[in-house]
C-alpha positions as CSV (number, residue, x, y, z in Angstrom):
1,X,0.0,0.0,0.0
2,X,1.6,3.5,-1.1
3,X,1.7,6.2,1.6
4,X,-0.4,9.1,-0.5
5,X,1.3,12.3,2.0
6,X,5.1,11.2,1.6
7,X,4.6,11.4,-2.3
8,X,2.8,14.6,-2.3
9,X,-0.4,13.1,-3.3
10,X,-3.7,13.2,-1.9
11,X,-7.0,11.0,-1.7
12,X,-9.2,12.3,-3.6
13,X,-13.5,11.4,-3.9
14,X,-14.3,8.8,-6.6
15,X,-15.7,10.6,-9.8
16,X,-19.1,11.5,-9.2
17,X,-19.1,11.6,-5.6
18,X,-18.5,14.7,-3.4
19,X,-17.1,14.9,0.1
20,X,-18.6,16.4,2.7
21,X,-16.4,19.7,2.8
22,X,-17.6,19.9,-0.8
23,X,-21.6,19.8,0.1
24,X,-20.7,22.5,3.1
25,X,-19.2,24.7,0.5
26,X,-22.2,23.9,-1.9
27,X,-24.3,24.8,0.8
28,X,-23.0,27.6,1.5
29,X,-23.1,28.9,-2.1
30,X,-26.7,28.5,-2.3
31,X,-27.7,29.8,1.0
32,X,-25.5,33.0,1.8
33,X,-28.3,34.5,4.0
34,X,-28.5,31.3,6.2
35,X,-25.0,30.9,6.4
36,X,-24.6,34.3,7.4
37,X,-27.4,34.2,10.2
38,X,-25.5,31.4,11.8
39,X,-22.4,33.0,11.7
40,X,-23.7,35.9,13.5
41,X,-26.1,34.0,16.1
42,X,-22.4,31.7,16.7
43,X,-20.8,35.0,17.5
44,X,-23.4,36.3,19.9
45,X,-23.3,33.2,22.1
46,X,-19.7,33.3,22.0
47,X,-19.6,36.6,23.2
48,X,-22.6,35.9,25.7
49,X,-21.0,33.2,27.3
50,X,-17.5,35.0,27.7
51,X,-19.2,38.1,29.2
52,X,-21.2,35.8,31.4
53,X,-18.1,33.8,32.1
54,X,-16.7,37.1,33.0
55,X,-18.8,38.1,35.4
56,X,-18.8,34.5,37.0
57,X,-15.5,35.1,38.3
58,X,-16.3,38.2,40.5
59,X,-20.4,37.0,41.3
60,X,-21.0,35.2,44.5
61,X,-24.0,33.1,45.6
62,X,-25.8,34.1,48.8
63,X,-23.8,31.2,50.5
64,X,-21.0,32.1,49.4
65,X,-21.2,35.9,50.8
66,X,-22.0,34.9,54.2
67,X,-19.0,33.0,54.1
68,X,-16.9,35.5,53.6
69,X,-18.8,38.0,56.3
70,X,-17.9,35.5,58.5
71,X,-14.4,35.9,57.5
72,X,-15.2,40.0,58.2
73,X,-15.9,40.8,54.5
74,X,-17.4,44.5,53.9
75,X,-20.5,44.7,52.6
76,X,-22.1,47.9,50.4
77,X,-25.4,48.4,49.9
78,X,-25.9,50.3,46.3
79,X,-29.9,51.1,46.9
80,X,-31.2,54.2,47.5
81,X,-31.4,55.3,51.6
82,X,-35.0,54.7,52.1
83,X,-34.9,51.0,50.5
84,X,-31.4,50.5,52.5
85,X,-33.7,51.4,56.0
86,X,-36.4,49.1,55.2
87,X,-34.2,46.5,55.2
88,X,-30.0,45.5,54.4
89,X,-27.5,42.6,54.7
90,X,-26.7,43.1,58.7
91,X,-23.3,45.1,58.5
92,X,-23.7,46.8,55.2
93,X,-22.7,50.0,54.5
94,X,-24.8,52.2,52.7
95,X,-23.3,53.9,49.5
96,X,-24.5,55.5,46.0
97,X,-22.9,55.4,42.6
98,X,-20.8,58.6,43.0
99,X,-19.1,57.5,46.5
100,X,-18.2,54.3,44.5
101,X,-16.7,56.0,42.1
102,X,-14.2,57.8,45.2
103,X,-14.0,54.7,47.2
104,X,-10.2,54.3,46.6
105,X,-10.5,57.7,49.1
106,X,-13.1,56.9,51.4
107,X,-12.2,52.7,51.5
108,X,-8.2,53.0,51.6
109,X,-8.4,50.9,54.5
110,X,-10.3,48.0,52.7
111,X,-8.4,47.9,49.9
112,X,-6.8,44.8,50.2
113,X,-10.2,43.2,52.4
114,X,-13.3,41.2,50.8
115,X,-15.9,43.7,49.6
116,X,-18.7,42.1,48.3
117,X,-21.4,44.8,46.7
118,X,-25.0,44.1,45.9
119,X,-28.3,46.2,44.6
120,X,-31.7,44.8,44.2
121,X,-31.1,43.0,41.7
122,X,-27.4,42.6,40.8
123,X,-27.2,44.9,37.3
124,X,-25.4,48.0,39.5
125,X,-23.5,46.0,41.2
126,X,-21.8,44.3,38.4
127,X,-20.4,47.5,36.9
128,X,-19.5,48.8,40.7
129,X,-17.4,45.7,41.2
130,X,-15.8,46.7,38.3
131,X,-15.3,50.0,39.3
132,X,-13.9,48.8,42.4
133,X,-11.3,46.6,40.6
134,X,-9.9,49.6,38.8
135,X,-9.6,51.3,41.7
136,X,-7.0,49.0,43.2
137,X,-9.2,46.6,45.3
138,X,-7.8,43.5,44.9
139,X,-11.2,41.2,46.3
140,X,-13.8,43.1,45.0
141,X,-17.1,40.7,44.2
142,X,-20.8,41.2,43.4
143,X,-23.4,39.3,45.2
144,X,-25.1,37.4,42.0
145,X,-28.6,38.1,41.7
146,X,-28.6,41.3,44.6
147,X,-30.8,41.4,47.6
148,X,-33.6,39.3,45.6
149,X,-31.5,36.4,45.6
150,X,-30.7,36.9,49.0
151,X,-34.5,37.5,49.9
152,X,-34.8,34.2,48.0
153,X,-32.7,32.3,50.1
154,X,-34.8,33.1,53.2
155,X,-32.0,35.1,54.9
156,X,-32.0,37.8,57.1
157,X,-32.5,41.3,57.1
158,X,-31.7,44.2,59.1
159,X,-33.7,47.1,59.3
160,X,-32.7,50.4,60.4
């Protein structure tokens, strides 16, 4: 039997018959709108699931943020005041979008201590995690879900 690679030839289909490369590239000849769409929806779960995967790193469960209060991790609180008094994760600090912008000033002191922020949902705290991050804090997280996945859990609340 002659090795076809070491003499520079290749196998080849049988007259008349068509490999399955060739029927892909027949296909997508005669279907450049389809081909296209599935490009394009390929590319937006790819990009989907890297965001999300993104994200995964620096999200925590409920669980896993009263873990880490145990540990003495500092929470914030990103709701408004009057949400925050009806009711917070018991030693959260209460803090707005502009003091998270300067909390490299008013946090020096954490910098290099679990902060774990959360909203009442988990959109703000997302991009505030980020925020943190750029700002030098080395253990900045997001509680996944906010306080509705806490609230979900059946966990406490402080109010006040």
């Amino acid at each position: 039997m002659r090795n076809f690679f070491a003499t520079g030839m290749t196998r080849r289909a049988p007259q008349g018959r068509s490999t399955s490369m060739d029927r892909l590239f027949e296909y997508l000849q005669h279907h450049p709108f389809l081909s296209s769409v599935a490009v394009v929806l390929a590319a937006l779960v790819v990009a989907y699931e890297v965001r999300a995967r993104g994200q995964g790193l620096t999200a925590l469960a409920p669980q896993e943020v009263i873990r880490l209060m145990n540990q003495g991790a500092l929470l914030i609180d990103l709701r408004p005041p009057d949400e925050f008094a009806a009711g917070h994760v018991a030693g959260a600090r209460q803090m707005n979008g502009e003091q998270i912008l300067s909390a490299s000033d008013t946090l020096r002191k954490h910098k290099e201590k679990v902060v774990v922020v959360y909203d009442s949902s988990g959109s703000l705290s997302a991009s505030a995690t980020r925020q943190l991050a750029a700002q030098g804090f080395t253990k900045a997280f997001n509680l996944r879900g906010g306080l509705a996945a806490w609230r979900s859990e059946n966990l406490p609340l402080t109010k006040g």
